[in-house]
Every structure is written in C-alpha cells, then in structure tokens.
Rosetta silent file (secondary structure, phi, psi, omega in degrees, C-alpha in Angstrom):
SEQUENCE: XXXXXXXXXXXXXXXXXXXXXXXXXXXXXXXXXXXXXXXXXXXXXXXXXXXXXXXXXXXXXXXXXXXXXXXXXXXXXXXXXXXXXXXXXXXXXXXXXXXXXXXXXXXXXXXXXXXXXXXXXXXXXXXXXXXXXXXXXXXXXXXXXXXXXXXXXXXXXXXXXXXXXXXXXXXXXXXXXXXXXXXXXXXXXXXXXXXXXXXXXXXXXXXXXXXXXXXXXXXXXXXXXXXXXXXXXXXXXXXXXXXXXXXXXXXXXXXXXXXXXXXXXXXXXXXXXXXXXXXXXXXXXXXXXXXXXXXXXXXXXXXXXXXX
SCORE:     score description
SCORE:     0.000 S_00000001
   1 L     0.000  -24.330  155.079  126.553  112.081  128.886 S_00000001
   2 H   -48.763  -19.256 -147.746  123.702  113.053  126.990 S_00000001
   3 H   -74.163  -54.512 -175.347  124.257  110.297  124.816 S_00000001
   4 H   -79.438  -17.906 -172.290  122.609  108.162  128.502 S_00000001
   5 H   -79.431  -44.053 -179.546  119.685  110.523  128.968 S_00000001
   6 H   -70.164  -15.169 -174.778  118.668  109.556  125.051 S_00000001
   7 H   -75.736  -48.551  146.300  119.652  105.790  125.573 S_00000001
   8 H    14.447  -92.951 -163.160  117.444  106.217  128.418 S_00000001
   9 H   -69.036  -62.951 -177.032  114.463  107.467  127.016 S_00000001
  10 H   -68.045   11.363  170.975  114.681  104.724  123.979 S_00000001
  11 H  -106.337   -9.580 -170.684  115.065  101.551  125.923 S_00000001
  12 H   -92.561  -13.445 -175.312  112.176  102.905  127.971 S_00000001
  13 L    73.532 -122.991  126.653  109.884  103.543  124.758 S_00000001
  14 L   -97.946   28.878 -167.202  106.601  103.849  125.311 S_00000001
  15 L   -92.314  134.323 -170.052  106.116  102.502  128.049 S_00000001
  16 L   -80.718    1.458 -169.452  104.423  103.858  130.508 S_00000001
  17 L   -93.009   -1.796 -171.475  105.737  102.260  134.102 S_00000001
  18 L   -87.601  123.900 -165.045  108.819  103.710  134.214 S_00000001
  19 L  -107.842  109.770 -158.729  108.501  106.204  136.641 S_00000001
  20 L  -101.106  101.655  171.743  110.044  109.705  136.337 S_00000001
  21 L   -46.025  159.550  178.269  107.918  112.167  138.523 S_00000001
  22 L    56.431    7.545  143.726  106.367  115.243  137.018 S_00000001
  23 L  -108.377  131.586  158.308  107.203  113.380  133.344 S_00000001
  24 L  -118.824  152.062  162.848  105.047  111.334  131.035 S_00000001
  25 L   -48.810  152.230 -165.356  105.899  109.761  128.135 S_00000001
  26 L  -158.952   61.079  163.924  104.452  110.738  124.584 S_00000001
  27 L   -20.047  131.681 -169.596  105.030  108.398  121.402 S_00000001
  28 H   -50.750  -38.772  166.750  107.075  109.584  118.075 S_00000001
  29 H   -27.656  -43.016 -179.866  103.425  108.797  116.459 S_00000001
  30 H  -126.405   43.000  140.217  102.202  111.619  117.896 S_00000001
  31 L  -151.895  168.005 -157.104  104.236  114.431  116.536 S_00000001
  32 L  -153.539  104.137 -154.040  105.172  115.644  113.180 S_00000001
  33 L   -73.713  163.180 -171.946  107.693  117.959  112.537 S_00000001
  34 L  -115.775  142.360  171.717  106.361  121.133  109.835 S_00000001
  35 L   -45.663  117.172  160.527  108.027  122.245  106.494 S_00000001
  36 L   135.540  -40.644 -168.743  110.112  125.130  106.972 S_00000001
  37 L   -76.262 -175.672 -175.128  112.277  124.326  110.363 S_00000001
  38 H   -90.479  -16.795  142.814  115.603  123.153  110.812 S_00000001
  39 H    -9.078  -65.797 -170.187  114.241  119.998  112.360 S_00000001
  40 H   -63.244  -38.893 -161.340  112.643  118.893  109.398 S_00000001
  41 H   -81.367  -18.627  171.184  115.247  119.391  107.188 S_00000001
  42 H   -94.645   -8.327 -179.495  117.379  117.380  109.384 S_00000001
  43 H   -76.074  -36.360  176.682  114.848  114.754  109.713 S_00000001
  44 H   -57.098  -46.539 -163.777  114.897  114.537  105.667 S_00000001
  45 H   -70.768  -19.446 -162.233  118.836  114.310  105.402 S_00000001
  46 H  -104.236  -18.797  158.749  118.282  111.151  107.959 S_00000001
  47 H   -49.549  -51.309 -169.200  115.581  109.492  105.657 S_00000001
  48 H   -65.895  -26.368 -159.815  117.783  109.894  102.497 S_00000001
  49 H   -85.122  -19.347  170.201  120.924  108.325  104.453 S_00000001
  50 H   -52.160  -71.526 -168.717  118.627  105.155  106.150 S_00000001
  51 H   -38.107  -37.144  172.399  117.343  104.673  102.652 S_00000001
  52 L   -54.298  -18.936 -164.616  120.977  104.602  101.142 S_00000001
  53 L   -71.127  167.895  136.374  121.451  101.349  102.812 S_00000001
  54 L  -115.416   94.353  178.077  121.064   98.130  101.251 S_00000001
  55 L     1.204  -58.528 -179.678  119.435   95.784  102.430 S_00000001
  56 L   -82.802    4.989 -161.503  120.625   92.517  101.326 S_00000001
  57 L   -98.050  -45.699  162.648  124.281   93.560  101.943 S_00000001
  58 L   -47.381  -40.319  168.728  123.199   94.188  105.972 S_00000001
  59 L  -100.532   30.334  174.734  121.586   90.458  106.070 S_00000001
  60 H   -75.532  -26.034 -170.101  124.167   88.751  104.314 S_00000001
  61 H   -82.161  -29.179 -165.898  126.256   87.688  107.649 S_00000001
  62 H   -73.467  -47.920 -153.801  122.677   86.525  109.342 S_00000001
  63 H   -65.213  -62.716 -170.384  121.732   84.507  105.719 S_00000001
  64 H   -39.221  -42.010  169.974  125.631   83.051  105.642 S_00000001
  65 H   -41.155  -46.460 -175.394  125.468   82.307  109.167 S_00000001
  66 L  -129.815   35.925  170.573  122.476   80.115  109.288 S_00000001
  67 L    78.689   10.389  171.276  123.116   78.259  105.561 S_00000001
  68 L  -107.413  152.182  149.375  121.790   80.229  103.525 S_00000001
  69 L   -17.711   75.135  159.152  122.403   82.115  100.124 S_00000001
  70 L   -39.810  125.472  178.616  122.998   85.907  100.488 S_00000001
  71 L   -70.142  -32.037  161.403  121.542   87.924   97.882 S_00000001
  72 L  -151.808  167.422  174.209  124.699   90.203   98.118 S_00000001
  73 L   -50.213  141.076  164.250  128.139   90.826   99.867 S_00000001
  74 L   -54.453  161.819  130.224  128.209   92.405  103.103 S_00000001
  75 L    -1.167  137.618  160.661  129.195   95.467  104.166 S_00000001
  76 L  -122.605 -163.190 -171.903  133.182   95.904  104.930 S_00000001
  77 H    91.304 -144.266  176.285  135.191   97.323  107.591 S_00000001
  78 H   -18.932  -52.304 -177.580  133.393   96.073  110.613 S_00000001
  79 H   -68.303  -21.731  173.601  130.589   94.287  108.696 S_00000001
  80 L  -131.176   28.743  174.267  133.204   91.659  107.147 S_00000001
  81 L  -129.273   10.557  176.789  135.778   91.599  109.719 S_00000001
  82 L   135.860  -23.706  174.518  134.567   90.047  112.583 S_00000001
  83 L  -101.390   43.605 -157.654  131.651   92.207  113.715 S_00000001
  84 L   -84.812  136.943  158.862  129.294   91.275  110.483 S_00000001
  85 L   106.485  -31.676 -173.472  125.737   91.457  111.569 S_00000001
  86 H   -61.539  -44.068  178.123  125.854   94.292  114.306 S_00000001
  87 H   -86.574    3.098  153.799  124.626   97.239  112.096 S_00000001
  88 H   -80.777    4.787  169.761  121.896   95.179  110.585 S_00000001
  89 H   -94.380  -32.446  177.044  120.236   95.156  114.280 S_00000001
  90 H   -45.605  -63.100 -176.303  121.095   98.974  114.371 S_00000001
  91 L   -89.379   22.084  145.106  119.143   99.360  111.457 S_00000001
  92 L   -64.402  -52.402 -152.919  115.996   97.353  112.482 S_00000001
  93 L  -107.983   14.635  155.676  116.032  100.318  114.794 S_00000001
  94 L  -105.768   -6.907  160.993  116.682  103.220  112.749 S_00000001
  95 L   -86.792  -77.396 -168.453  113.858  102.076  110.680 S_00000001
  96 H   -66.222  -13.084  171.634  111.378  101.703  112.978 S_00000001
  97 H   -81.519  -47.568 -178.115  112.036  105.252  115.023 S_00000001
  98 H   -52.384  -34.036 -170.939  112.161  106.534  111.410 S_00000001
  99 H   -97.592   -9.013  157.347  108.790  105.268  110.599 S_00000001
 100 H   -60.035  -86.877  167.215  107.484  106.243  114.133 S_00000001
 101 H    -8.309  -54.134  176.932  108.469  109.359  113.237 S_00000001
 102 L  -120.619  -54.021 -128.033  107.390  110.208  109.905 S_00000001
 103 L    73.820    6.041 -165.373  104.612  107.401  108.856 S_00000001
 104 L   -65.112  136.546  172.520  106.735  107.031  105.768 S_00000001
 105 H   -63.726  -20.075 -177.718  105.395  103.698  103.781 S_00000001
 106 H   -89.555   -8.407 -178.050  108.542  103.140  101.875 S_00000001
 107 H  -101.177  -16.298  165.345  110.951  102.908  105.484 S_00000001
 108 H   -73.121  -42.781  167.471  107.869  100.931  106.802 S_00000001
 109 H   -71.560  -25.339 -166.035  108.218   98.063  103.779 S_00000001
 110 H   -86.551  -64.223  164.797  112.210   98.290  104.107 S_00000001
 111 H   -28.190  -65.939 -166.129  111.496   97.749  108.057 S_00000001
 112 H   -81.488   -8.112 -172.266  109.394   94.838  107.030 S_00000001
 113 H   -82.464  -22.354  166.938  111.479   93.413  104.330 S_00000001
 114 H   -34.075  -61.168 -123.757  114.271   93.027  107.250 S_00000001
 115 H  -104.211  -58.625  173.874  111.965   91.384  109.334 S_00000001
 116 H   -66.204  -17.097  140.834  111.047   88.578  106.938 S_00000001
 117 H   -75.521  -11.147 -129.814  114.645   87.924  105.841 S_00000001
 118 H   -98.635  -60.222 -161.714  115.926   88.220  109.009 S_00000001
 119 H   -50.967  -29.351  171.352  112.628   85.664  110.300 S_00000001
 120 H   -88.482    4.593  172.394  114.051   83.076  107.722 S_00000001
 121 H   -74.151  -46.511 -143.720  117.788   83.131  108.918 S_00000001
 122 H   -73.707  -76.645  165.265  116.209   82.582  112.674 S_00000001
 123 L    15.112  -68.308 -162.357  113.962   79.717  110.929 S_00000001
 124 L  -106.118   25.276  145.447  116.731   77.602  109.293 S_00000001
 125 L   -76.080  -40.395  162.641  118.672   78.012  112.797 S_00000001
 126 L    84.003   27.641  145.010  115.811   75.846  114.359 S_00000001
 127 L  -136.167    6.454  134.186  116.636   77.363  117.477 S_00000001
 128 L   123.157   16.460  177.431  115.815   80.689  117.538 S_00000001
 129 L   -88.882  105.566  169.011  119.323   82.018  117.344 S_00000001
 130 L   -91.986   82.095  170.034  119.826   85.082  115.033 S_00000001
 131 L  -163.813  171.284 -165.372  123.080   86.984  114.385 S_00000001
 132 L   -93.616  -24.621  170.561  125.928   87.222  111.562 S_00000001
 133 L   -11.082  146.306  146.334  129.146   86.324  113.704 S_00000001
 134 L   -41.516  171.816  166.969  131.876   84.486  112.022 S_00000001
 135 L    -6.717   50.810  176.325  131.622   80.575  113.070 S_00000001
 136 L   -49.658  -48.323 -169.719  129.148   82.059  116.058 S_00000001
 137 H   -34.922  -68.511 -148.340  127.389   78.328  116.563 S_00000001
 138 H   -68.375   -1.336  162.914  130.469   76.775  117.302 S_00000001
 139 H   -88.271  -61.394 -161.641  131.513   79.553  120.261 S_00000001
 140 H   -50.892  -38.964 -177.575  128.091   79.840  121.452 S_00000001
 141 H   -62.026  -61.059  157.129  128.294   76.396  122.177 S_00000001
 142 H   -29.455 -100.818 -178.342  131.787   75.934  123.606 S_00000001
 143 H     8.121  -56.079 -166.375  130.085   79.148  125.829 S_00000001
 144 H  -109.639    8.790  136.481  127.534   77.117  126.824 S_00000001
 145 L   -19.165  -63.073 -178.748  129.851   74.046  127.678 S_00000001
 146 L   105.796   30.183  168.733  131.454   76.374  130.075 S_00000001
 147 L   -85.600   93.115  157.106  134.760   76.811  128.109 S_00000001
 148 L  -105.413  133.016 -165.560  134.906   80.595  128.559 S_00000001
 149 L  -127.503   96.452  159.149  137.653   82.842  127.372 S_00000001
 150 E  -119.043  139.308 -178.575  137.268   86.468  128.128 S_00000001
 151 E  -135.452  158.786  151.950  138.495   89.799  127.487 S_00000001
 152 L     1.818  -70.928  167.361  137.693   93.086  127.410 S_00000001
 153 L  -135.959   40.969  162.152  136.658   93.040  123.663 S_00000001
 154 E  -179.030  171.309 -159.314  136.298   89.289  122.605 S_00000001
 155 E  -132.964  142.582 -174.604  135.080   86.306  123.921 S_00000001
 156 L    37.566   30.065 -166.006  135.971   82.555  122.828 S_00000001
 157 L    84.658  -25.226 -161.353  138.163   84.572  119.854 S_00000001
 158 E  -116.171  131.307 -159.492  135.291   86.109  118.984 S_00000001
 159 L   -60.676   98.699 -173.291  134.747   89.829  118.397 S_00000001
 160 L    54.620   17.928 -172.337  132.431   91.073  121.131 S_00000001
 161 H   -35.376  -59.407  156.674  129.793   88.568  120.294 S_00000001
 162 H   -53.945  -19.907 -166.038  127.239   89.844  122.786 S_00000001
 163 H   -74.115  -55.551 -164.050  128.003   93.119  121.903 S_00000001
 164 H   -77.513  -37.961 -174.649  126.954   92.441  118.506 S_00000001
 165 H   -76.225    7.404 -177.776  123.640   90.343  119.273 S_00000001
 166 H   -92.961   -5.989  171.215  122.310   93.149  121.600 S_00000001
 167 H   -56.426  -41.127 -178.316  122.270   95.312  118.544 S_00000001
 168 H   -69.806  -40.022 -176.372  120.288   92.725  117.080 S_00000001
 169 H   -50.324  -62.968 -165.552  118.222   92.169  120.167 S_00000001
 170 H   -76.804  -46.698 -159.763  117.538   96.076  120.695 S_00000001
 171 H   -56.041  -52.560 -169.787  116.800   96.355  116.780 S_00000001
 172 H   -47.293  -81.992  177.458  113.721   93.544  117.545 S_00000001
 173 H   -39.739  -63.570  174.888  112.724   95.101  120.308 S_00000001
 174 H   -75.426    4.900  154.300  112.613   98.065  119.119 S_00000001
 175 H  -110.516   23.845  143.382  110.185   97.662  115.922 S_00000001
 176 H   -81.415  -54.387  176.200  107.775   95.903  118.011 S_00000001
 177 H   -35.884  -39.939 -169.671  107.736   99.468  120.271 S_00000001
 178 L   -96.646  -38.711  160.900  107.810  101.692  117.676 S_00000001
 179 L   -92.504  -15.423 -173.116  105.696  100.002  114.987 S_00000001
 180 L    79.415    9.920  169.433  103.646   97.213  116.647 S_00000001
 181 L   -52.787  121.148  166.323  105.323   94.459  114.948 S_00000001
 182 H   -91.701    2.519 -173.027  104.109   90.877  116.049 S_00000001
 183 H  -104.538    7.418  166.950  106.476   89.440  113.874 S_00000001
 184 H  -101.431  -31.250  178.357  109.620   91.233  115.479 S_00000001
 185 H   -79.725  -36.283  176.577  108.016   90.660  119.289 S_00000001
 186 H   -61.603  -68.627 -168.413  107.740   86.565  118.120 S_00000001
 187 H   -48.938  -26.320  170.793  111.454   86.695  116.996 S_00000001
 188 H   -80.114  -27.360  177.485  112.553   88.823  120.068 S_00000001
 189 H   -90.144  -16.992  166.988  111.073   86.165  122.311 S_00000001
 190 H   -83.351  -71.266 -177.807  112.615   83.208  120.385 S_00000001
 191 H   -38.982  -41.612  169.929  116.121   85.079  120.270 S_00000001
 192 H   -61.337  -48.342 -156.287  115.630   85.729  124.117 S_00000001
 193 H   -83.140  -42.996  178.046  114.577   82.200  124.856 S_00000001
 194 H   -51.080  -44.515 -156.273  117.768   80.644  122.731 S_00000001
 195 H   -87.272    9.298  168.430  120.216   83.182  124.799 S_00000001
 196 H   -90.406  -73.392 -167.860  117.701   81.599  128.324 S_00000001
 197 H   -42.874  -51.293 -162.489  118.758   77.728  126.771 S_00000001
 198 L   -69.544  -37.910  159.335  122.541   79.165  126.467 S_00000001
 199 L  -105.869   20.563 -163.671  123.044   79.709  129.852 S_00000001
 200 L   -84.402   -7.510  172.653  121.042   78.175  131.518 S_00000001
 201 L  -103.170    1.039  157.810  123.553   75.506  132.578 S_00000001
 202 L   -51.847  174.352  175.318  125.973   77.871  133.744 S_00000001
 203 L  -105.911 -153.819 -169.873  126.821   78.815  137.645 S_00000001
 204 L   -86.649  -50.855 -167.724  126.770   82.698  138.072 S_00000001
 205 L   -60.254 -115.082  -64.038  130.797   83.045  138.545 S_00000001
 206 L  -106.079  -25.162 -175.219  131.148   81.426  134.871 S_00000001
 207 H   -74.255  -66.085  154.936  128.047   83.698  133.847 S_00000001
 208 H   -32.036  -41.415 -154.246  130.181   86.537  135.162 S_00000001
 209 H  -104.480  -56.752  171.516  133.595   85.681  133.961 S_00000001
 210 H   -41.835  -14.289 -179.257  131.539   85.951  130.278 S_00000001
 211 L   -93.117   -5.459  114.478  130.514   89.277  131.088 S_00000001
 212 L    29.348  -58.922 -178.811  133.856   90.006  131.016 S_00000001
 213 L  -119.036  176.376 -145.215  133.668   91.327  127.696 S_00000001
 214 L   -79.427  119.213 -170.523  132.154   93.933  126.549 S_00000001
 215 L  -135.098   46.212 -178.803  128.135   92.915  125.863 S_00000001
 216 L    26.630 -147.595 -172.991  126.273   96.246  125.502 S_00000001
 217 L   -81.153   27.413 -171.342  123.029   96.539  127.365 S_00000001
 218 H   -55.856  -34.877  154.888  121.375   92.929  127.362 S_00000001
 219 H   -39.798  -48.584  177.969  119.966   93.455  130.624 S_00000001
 220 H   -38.107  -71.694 -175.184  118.304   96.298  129.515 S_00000001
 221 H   -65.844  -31.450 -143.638  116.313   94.090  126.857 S_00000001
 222 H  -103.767  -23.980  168.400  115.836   91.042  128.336 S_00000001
 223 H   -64.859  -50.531  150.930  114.100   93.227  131.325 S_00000001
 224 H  -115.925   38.766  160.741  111.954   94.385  128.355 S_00000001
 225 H   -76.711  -41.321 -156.374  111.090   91.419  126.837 S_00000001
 226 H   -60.907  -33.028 -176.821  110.080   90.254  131.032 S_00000001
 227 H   -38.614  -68.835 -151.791  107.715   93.933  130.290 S_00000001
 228 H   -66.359  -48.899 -169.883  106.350   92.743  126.627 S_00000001
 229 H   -81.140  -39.779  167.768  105.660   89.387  127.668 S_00000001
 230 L    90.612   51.756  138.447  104.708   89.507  131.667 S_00000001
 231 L  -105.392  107.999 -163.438  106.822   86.498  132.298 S_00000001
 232 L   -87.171   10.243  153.408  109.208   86.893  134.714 S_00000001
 233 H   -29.859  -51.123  158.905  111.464   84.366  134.176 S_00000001
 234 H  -121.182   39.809  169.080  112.755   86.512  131.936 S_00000001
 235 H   -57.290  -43.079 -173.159  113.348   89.720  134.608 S_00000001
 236 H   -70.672  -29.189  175.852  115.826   86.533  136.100 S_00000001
 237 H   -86.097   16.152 -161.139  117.848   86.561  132.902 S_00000001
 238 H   -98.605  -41.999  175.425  118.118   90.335  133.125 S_00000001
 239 H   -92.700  -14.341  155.561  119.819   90.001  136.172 S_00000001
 240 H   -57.823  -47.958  157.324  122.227   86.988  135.264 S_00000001
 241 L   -52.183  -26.226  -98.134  123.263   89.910  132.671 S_00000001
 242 L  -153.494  100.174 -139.525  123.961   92.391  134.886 S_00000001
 243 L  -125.239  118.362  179.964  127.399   92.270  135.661 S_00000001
 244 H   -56.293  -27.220  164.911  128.377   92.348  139.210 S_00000001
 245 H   -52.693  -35.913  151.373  131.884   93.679  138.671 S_00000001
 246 H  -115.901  -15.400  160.867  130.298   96.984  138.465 S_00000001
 247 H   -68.265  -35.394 -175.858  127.464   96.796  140.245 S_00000001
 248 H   -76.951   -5.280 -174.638  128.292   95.963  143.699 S_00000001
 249 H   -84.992  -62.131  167.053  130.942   98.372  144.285 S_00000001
 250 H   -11.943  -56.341 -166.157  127.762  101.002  142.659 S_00000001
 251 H   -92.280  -25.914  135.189  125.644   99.600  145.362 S_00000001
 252 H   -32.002  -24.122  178.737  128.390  100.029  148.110 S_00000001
 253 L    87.465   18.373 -162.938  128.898  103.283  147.400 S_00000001
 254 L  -107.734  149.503 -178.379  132.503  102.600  146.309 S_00000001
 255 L  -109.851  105.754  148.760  133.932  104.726  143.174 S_00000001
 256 L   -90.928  -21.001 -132.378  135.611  102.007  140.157 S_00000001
 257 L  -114.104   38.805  160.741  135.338  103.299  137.117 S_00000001
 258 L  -108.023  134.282 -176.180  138.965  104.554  136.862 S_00000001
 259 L    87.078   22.491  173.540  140.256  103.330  133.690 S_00000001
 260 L   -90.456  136.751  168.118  136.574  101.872  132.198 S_00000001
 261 L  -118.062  139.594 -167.505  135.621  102.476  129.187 S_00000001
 262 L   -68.094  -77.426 -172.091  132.471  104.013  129.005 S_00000001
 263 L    -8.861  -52.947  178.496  130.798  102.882  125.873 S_00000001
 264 H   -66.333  -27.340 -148.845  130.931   99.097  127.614 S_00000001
 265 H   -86.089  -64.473 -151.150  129.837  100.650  131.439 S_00000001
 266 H   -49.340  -48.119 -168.391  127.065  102.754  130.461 S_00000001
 267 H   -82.549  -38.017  153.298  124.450  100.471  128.756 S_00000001
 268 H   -52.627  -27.319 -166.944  124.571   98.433  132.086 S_00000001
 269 H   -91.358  -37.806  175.977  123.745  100.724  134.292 S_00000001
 270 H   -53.889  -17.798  173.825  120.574  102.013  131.988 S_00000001
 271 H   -73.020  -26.892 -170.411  119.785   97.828  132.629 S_00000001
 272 H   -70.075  -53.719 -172.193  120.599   98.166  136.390 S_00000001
 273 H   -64.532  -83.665 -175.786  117.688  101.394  136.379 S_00000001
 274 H   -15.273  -66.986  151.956  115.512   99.040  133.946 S_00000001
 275 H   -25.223 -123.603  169.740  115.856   96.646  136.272 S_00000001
 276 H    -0.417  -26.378 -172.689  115.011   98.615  139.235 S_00000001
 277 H  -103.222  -26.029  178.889  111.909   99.977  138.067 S_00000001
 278 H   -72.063  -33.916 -179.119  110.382   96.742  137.265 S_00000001
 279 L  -110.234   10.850  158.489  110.817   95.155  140.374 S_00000001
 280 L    62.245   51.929  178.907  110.806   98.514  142.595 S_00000001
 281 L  -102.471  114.359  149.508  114.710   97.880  143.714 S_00000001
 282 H   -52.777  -62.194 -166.048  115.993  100.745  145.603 S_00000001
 283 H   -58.919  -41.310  159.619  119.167   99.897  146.015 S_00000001
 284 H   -16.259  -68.236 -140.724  119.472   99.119  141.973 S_00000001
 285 H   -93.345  -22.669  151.788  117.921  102.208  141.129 S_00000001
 286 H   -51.228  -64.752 -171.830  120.583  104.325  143.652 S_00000001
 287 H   -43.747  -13.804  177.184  123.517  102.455  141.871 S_00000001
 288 H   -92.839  -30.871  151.783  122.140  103.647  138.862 S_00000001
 289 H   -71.221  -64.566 -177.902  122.318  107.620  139.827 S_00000001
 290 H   -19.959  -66.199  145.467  125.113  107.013  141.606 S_00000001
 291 H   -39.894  -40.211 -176.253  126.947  106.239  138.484 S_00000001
 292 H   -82.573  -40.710  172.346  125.288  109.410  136.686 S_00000001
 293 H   -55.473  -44.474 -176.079  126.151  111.893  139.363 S_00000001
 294 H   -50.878  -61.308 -175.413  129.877  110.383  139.421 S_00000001
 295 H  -110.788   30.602  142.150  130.146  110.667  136.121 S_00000001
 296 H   -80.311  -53.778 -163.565  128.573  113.919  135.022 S_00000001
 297 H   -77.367   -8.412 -167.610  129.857  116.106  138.080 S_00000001
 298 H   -99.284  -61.161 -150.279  133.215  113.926  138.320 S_00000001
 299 L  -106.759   17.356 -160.451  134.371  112.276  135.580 S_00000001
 300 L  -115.280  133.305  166.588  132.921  114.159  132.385 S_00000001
 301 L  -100.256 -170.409 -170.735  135.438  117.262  130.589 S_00000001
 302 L   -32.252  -54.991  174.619  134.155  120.634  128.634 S_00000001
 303 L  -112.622   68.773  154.496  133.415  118.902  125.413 S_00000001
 304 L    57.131   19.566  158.667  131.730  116.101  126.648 S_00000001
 305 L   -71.582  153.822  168.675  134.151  113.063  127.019 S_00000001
 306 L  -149.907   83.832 -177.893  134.085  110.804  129.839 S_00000001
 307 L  -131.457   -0.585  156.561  136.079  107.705  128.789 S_00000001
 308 L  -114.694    0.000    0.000  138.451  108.277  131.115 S_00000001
C-alpha cells in the first residue's frame, strides 16, 4: 500500500489545498540530490533508462490513430496489442518529474518534443481527442450512442480504453505541474472537454455500467483539471467518474472488496479523497480512509500484496 501514499502525493502535486494537518507540500524544484549518495546514483540509473526510450516509437499509435504518418513502429507487447498509446502518457510523466527533479535540458526538450507531436495528433482529431487505441473513434462513439459493453478489462471490445487514456490524461496533467507547461494544460483541457462532449448525453446508470471496466483514476484528474482551471463544471465530471459500485457501500460503512482487484479499486478512491477535498465532502473523504484502514490493517500480507 505504499504504492497509494506515493499515488497520493503525485496526483496532489503542488498544490497547496489539499489539506493534511501538520504537512506542507514542497516542489521536486526545490531539492537536489548530492554526488556521492545512493540516491543519486539511483536517480542517474532512472535518467539513462527514460532516455533509452524512443520517442517516435511511443507516438506512433496517437500519429496512426488520428491519420497520420508515424515516424517509426511502436512499441510491442502491450504497445501493439491492444493497449498502444498507454505508456506514451506514462512517459509524459516520467519526463516531467524527471526534469522537476534534476533541471536536466536534454529530458526537458524530449518532454517538449512529446508535447508538440502529441499537440498535432490532438489537432488533426479536430476534437480534442488524443490516445493510440486500435479503431478508438469508432467505440468512443458507439460509447457515446449508449451501446455499452462492459467488463472487467474491456469495454466495446476494446482493451481498457479508459484505462489507457487516463495514462494519457495524468501524463498532461502532470507536465503542466511539474514543468509549467501551457501547452500540456491547453491539451489537458481540450482532452477533458472531448471526454465532457462524450458523455454528456448519457444517464448516470449507463455512465456507471461503463465504469464497469477498469478506467484507472479519471476522477482524480478531471477533479484537477476543475483545480487548474477554476471551472467547476468540470468537479461534475469528476464525480460522473467516480464509480458508485464502490463507493456507496465505502460510504455505508459496508466492507466489498472481496475478490477486487486492487490495481482497478485504488486509483478511485485517491479520486473519491480528491474529490473530497475540493468540495470539503466529509462523507467522501471518510470512504476514502475507510478503504485505507480496511485495506492496510485487513486486507494487506507480509510482503506487501493486497489483491486479494
């Protein structure tokens, strides 16, 4: 369960409102680890292995995606098998905590070189939709039809699809936090406002029965996009994410979570607590400790699983 105290702390940023007594917040800007520790040396080994990436091979599923020429093949495994596009949002945001971090100028141009292929995928979608799915358009649409198919881990056929754009989502979000990007907070606010237009003709049960599958922590974001922008419109999509199937038993006081798998539960409930602090919900912000007490003192063994 450390794994949620750091998920925590990095959806909350730098922002100052979230309020943990007797802690403040301190931005990666302002420290600098020194030659000599083990720190450093591990901070180096995570520089060389960011760096290793390549670039065009990570935006090839966004450029294919929205009609355009890739400069090279993806990725495999994941990256060409139905989940193409999720570790290029990962790595918006291993870039910018890297560059937070160190000040280095060459993970700060790689960060921006992202950002400007990425901004010309979103471009020639003409609606502000960004991600690498397989045939995404033509699900998202069905989706927002109200033809919903859901499971567990796919949605309309399609692998996790939310799953994969909150990578993308978080990635945004997080090099405007970490770096000050205005050209990653304009694309996080277009990308938000397409996934506002997508559901906006849904009811809640059909909003629900999509949440179905597993769609990482989009509450989370979309709570701080209502933050970055001070519109709350979208704090209201935050909570249209925010999937009632585990919250209300959470806010009952009721125990579910036998036979959940945590990787999908967890990144809601840091959205439920997100949630909660912006609009000063008690009950929210129990359901969210509820969940952490359960499942550190309950549900976690010796070497730190809790997936069961």
């Amino acid at each position: 369960m450390l794994a949620l105290v750091v998920l925590a702390a990095c959806t909350s940023g730098d922002r100052q409102s979230d309020p943990a007594p007797g802690v403040s917040l301190f931005a990666l800007t302002d420290v600098r680890l020194l030659d000599g520790s083990p720190f450093k040396a591990a901070e180096a080994t995570n520089l060389r292995y960011v760096l290793a990436f390549e670039p065009d091979r990570l935006l090839a599923p966004y450029l294919r995606e929205a009609g355009l020429e890739p400069k090279n093949e993806s990725y495999g495994n994941w990256e060409n098998t139905g989940l193409d596009g999720h570790i290029g949002g990962h790595y918006l945001s291993a870039l910018s905590l890297a560059y937070a971090a160190t000040g280095d100028a060459e993970v700060l141009a790689r960060l921006n070189y992202m950002l400007d292929e990425l901004e010309r995928a979103q471009g020639a979608n003409g609606d502000g939709y960004l991600g690498g799915i397989p045939g995404g358009r033509d699900a998202w649409r069905a989706i927002a039809r109200g033809d919903i198919d859901a499971e567990p881990f796919s949605l309309n056929g399609k692998w996790v699809p939310w799953y994969n754009l909150d990578k993308t989502f978080a990635g945004l979000r997080d090099a405007w936090t970490y770096t000050g990007s205005e050209q990653a907070k304009r694309m996080l606010v277009a990308l938000t406002d397409w996934a506002e237009d997508l559901v906006a003709g849904l009811s809640d049960e059909q909003v629900e029965a999509m949440l179905q599958a597993e769609h990482g922590g989009l509450n989370a974001v979309f709570a701080d996009v209502a933050e970055i922008t001070g519109d709350p419109r979208y704090l209201d999509l935050a909570r249209r994410f925010s999937h009632r199937q585990l919250l209300d038993p959470l806010l009952a006081g009721e125990d579910r979570l036998d036979g959940l798998h945590a990787n999908t539960q967890i990144p809601k409930v840091v959205g439920y607590q997100r949630v909660a602090w912006l609009i000063g919900d008690a009950g929210w912000a129990g359901a969210a400790e509820r969940f952490w007490r359960n499942v550190v003192h309950e549900r976690t063994v010796a070497i730190g699983g809790n997936s069961v």
